[in-house]
C-alpha positions in Angstrom: 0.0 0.0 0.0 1.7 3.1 -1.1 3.0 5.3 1.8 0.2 8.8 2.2 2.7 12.0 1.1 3.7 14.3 4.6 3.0 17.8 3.7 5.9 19.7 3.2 7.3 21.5 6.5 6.5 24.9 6.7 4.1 25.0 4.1 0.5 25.7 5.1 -2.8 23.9 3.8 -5.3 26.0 1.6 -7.9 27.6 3.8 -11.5 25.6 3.2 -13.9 27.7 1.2 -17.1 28.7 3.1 -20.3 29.1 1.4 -21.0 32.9 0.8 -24.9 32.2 1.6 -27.2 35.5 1.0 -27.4 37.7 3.9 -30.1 39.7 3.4 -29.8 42.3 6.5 -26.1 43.5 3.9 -28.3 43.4 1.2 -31.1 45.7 2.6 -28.2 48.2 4.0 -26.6 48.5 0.8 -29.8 49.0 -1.3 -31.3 51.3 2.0 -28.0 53.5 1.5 -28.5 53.9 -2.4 -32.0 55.1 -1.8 -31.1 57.6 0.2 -27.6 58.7 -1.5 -30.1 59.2 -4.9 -32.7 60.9 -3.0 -30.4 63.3 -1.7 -28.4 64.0 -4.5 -31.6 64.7 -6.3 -32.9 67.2 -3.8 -29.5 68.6 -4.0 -30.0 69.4 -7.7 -34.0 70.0 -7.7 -32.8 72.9 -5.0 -29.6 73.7 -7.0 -31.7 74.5 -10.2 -34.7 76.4 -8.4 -31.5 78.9 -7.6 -32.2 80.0 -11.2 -35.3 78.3 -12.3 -38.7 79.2 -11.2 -40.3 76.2 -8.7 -43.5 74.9 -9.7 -46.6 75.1 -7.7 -46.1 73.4 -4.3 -48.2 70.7 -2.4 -50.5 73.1 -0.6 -50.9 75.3 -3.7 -52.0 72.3 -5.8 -54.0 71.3 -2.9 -55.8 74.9 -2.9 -56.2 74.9 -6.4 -57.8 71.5 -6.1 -60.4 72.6 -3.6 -61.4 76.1 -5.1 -61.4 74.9 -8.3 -58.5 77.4 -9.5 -56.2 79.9 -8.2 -54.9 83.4 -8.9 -51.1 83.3 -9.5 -48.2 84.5 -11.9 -44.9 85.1 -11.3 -42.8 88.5 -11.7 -39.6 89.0 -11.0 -38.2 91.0 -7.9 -37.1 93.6 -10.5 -40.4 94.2 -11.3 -41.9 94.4 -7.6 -41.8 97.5 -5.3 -38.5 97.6 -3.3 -40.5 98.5 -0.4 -42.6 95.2 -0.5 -39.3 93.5 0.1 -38.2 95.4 2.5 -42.4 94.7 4.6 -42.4 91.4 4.4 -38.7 91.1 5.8 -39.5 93.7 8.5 -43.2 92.0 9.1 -42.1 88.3 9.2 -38.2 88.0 9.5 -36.3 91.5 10.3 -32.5 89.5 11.2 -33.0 88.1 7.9 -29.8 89.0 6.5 -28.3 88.1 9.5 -28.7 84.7 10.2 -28.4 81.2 7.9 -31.6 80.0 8.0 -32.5 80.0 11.7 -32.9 83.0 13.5 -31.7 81.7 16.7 -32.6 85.0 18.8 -36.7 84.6 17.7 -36.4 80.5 18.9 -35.4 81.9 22.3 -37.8 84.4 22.3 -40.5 82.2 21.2 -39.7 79.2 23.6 -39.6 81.5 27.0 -43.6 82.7 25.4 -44.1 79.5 25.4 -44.6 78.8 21.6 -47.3 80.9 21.3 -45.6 83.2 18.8 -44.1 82.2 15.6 -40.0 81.8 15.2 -40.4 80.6 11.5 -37.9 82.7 9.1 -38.4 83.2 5.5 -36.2 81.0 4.1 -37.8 77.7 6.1 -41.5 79.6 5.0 -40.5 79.1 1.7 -39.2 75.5 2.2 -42.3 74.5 3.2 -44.3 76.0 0.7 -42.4 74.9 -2.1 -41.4 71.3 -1.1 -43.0 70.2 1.8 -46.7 70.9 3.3 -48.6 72.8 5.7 -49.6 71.7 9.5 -47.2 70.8 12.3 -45.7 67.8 11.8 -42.7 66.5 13.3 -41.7 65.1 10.1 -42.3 67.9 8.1 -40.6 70.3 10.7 -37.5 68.2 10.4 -37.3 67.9 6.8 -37.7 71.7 7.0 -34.8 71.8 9.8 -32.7 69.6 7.3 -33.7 71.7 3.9 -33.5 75.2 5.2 -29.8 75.3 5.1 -29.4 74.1 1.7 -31.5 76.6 0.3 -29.5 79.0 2.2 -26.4 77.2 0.9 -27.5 77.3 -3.0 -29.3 80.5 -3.3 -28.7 84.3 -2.9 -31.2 85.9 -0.2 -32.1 88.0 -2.9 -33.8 84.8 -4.5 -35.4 84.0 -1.7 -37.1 86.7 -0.8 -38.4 86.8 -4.8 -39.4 83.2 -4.5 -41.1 84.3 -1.2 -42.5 86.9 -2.7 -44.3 84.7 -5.2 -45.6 81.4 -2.9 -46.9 83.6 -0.2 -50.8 83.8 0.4 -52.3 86.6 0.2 -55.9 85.9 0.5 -58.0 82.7 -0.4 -56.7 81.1 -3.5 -54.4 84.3 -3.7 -51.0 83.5 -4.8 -48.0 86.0 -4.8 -47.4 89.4 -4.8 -48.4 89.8 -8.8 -51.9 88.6 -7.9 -52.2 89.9 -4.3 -51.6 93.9 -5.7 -53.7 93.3 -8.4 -56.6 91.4 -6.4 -56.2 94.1 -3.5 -55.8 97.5 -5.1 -55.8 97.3 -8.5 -52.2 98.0 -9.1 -49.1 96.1 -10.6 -46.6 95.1 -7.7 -44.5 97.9 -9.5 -46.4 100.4 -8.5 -47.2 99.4 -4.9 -46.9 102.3 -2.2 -45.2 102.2 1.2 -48.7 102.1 2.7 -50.3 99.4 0.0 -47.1 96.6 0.9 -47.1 97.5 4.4 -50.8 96.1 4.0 -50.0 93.3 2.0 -47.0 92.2 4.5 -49.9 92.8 7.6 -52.1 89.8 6.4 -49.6 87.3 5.9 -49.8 85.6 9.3 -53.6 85.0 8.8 -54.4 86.1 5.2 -57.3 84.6 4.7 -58.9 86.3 7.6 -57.3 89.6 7.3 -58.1 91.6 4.4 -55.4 94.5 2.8 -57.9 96.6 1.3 -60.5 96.4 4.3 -58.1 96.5 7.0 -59.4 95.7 10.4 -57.9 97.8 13.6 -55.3 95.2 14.4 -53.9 95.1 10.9 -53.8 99.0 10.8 -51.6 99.1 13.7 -49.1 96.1 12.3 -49.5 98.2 9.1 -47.9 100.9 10.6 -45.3 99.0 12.6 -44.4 97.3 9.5 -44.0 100.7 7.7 -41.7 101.7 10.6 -39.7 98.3 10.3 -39.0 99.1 6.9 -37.5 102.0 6.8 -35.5 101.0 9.8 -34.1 97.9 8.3 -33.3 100.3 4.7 -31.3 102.6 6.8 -29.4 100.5 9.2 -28.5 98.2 6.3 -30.5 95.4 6.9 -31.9 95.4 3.5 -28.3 95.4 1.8 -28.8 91.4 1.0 -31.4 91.1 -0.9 -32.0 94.9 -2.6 -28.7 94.0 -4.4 -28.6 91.6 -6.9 -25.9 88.5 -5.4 
């Protein structure tokens, strides 16, 4: 019987092959991390070309439009708009505007030791969630808006915010935009809007489809006129620099 051959000394035997089986916990990872690399690349580039392209209509427009039948809207360009409209709506709903990165950190405080009952929202996550998210007060939705908000501060100028702002704020049931809200309120292109006429518009904003611009109630002809005042404050300490330039 012939003598088994002695491995060779020092020489090591081939390690046994193990079946690679299909884990399927790797498998979902991998395909869960590809979802969500794609998803935010292409929110990354949807926000990137809305820095120059016009957004659509956003869910609670479509949803508006959907329960009125139809909606008054059309865009204009800031360049076409009354500087001093800017200037209200940035003194009426978020005067550090050109201060802060999406967060004005000074209004959270402020609105925290009031107990929430007054809004810390700036412009910038206002027009997060009216372009790509929805209304109410979601957790989700609030952090999606948290985790957009800088991005959109990151991508555009605060010039084209506050024009996009401009044109996705409500004015007035089914009243879309500053284009529509002059016209639908006084008659007027938002050209030819008067310190008095956008300090109204910028009044109504927090409830516009109680408060009326053209019948003003007492409460909005008080804001109107603390608006007016917050405007011509924020033009001649500077505030207004960001966005009255083009950047």
């Amino acid at each position: 019987m012939a003598k088994q051959a002695k491995p060779r000394k020092g020489t090591k035997s081939a390690p046994r092959k193990t079946g690679g089986g299909f884990h399927p916990f790797r498998w979902l990872f991998r395909w869960a991390f590809r979802a969500v690399f794609l998803v935010v690349g292409l929110v990354l580039v949807i926000v990137m070309a809305h820095s120059r392209l016009n957004p659509t209509i956003g869910y609670y427009m479509w949803s508006e439009e959907q329960r009125l039948g139809t909606i008054d809207r059309q865009w204009v360009p800031i360049d076409n708009v009354a500087p001093v409209m800017a200037r209200s709506v940035v003194a009426a709903e978020d005067a550090n505007f050109c201060t802060h990165w999406g967060f004005d950190m000074e209004a959270i405080r402020a609105a925290m030791e009031d107990g929430g009952r007054r809004g810390a929202s700036t412009i910038t996550q206002q027009v997060v969630k009216n372009v790509y998210l929805w209304h109410g007060r979601s957790w989700v939705r609030k952090a999606l808006e948290a985790m957009l908000t800088p991005v959109v501060e990151a991508f555009w100028s605060k010039r084209r915010i506050v024009e996009v702002y401009l044109n996705v704020a409500e004015f007035d049931e089914g009243v879309f935009g500053v284009e529509a809200a002059a016209r639908h309120y006084f008659g007027v292109g938002p050209n030819k809007l008067s310190d008095l006429q956008a300090a109204r518009l910028a009044a109504i904003l927090p409830a516009p489809q109680s408060w009326s611009a053209s019948k003003p109630s007492d409460y909005v002809r008080r804001r109107t006129k603390s608006i007016m005042d917050g405007a011509a404050t924020i033009r001649a300490d500077g505030r207004a620099a960001c966005f009255e330039t083009a950047g």
